[in-house]
N, C-alpha and C positions, 0 to 999 in steps of 0.2 A: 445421450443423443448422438446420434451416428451421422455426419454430415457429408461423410466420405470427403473427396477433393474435390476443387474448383477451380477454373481457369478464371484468372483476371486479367485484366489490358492495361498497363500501365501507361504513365504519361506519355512515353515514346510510340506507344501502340503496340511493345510488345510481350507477349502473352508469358503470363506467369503460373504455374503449377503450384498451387497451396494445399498441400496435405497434413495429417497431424504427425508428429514427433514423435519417432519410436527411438529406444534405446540405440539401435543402428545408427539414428543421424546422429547421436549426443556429439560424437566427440566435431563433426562437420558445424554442428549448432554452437560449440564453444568459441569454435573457429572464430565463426562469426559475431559472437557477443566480443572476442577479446579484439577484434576487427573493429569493432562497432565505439567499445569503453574503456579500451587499453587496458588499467588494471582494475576498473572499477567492475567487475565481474562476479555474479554470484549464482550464475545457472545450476550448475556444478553442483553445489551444495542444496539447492532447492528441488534440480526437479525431480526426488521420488516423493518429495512434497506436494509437487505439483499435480504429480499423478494421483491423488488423492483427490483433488480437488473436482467439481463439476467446473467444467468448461476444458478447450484444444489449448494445448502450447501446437501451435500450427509454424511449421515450416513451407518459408517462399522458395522455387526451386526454379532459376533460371535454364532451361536445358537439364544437365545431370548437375548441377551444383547448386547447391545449398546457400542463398545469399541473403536471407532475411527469415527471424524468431519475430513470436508473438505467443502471448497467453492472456488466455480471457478466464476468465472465473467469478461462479457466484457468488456473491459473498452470501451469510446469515440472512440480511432480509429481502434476498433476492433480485438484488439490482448487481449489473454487469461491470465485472472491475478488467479495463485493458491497460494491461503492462506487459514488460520485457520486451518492449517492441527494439528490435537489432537490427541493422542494414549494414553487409557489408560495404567498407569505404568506397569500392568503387562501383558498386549500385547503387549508392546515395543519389537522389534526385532522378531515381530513373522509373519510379511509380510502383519499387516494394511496399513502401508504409502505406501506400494509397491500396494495394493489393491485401495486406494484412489487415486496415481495416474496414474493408469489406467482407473480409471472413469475419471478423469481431462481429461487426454489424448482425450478420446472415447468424451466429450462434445465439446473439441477444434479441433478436426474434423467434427463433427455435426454442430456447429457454423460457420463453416470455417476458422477459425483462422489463419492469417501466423506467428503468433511470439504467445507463450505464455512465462509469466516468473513470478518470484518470488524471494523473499527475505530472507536472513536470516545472524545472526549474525557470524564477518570474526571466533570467535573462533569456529562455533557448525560444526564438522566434517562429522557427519550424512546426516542431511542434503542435503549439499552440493552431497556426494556420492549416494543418492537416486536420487536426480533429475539428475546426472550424466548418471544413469541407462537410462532414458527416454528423454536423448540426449540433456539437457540444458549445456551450458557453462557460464563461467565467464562474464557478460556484465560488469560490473561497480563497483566498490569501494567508498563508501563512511561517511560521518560522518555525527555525529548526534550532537548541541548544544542546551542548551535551557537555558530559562531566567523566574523568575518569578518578574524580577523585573523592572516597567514599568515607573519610575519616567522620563527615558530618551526622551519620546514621546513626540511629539506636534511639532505644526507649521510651520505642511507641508501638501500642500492641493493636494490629489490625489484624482481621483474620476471615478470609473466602469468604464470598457469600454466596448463597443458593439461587441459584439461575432463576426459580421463579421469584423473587424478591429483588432482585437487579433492575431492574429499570424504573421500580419505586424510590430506591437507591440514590441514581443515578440524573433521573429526570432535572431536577432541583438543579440541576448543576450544566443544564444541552444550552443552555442561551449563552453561557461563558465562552463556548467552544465554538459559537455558532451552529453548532448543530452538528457537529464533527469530531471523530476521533480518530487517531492515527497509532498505528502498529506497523512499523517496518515501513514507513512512505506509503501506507495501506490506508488510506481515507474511509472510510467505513460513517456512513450515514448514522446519528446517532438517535437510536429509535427502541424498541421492547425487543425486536426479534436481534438487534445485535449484542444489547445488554445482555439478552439471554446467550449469544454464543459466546462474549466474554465472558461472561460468569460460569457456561460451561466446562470452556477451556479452563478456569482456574485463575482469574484476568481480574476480576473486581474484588475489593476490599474494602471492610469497612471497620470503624472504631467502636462500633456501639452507641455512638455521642452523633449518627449521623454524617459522619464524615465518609468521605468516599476517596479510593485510589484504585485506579486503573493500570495495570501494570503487568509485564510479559513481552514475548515475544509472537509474532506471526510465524516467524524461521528465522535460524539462525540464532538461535536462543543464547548458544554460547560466545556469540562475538559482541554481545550487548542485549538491556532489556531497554522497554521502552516505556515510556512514562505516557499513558495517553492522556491520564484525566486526576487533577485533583481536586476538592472538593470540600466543603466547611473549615477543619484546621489543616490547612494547604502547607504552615510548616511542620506539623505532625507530621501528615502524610507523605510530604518531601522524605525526612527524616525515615519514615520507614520505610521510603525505598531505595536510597541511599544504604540503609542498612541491608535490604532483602538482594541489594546488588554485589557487595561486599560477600555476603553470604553466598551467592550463587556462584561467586568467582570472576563475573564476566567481567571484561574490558571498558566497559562505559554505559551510561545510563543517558540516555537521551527523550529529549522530550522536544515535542512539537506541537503547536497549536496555533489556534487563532491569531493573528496579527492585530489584533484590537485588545488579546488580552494582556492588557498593562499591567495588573497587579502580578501577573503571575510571571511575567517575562521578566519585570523589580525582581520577585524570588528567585528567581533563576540568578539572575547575576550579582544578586546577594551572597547567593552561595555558591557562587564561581562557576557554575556553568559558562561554558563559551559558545560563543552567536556561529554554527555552525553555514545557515543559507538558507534563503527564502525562495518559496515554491506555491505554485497556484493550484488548485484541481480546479478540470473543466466537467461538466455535466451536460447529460440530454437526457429531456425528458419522452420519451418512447410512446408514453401515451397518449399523444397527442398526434 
């Protein structure tokens, strides 16, 4: 979808230029993210990822400067995911985020989207009252744990399952999670077409005994995997990804979910996981 650029009016009334992101802005777009998250920064690293993906990393362009990122992306079953939203510090509150998601918007009707949604942490108040504006609400509440320590793994044999067989798999196990599974801070609605791009990617696993683990990366594979989902013997499956992280090399294994799910939040800090921070995704439904 080719959307070309847009003029938006932000809060002050004045007009912003949002075009999409070529390799020419990268290094002005960094700018702006380390502007934006100091060192919490991960553009750099992601976007020939992102070029991959359907949906704009769109750049806001006050005059000739570059002062505000955004990317929208479809996920597997078609509902619109906005993230990397960046303001620089001193265009904060001056109607960038209000500008980016109106391109958001304008793509997730071009795509046809019924649901888009997005995440952000429960303290940041902004946020939340921005995507309010453009009709998102509360979906979900949840936590974040992670571990860098993998000595707990080994000897339990799970092995890929076949994409059309995943969400038979899986299903048994959507009411735990609320309906939700997470990959990278990546909420992902949990339903047959995303089981199926888990399982494509290489992302769902099972014991033969019915057991299930959900496990990989979105990007970024090497700085940690993510634990989305476990499922029948949840200390097996712990264990075999504690072991498949050890094995991979990376830095920490991290798992997020439901805030209601108590049994599984006990295993985590059973097995020394630590309480990283809790985060809400908001949703809107489009079809209506």
């Amino acid at each position: 979808m080719d959307i070309g650029s847009s003029l938006c009016r932000g809060a002050a009334e004045m007009a912003y230029r949002v075009i999409a992101c070529t390799r020419e802005m990268l290094p002005d777009a960094l700018r702006v993210e380390r502007s934006a998250m100091g060192d919490h920064c991960y553009l750099a690293d992601v976007y020939d990822y992102f070029a991959t993906t359907k949906g704009e990393l769109s750049c806001v362009f006050d005059g000739e400067r570059l002062v505000g990122i955004g990317k929208f992306t479809v996920l597997w079953d078609g509902s619109g995911w906005l993230e990397t939203l960046r303001v620089e510090q001193e265009w904060q509150r001056r109607g960038v985020g209000r500008a980016i998601y109106e391109r958001y918007m304008e793509q997730a009707r071009g795509f046809g989207c019924d649901f888009v949604r997005m995440y952000t942490g429960v303290e940041n108040v902004s946020s939340p009252a921005l995507a309010r504006v453009f009709g998102l609400e509360l979906a979900q509440a949840f936590r974040e744990y992670q571990t860098k320590d993998f000595v707990q793994g080994g000897g339990v044999d799970f092995s890929p399952v076949d994409s059309a067989h995943a969400w038979a798999l899986l299903a048994p196990f959507a009411e735990a999670y609320h309906g939700y599974v997470n990959m990278n801070r990546t909420y992902y609605r949990l339903n047959e077409a995303t089981a199926r791009g888990l399982a494509e990617q290489g992302m769902v696993y099972e014991d033969g005994c019915g057991s299930a683990v959900v496990l990989g990366a979105r990007f970024q594979a090497d700085k940690g995997l993510h634990l989305a989902l476990l499922g029948g013997d949840c200390e097996a499956g712990l264990r075999f990804a504690l072991a498949e992280a050890a094995r991979r090399g990376v830095p920490r294994l991290v798992c997020n979910f439901a805030r209601e799910h108590e049994p599984l939040e006990a295993l985590l800090c059973r097995s020394g996981f630590a309480h990283v921070g809790d985060f809400i995704t908001m949703e809107a439904d489009l079809r209506t």
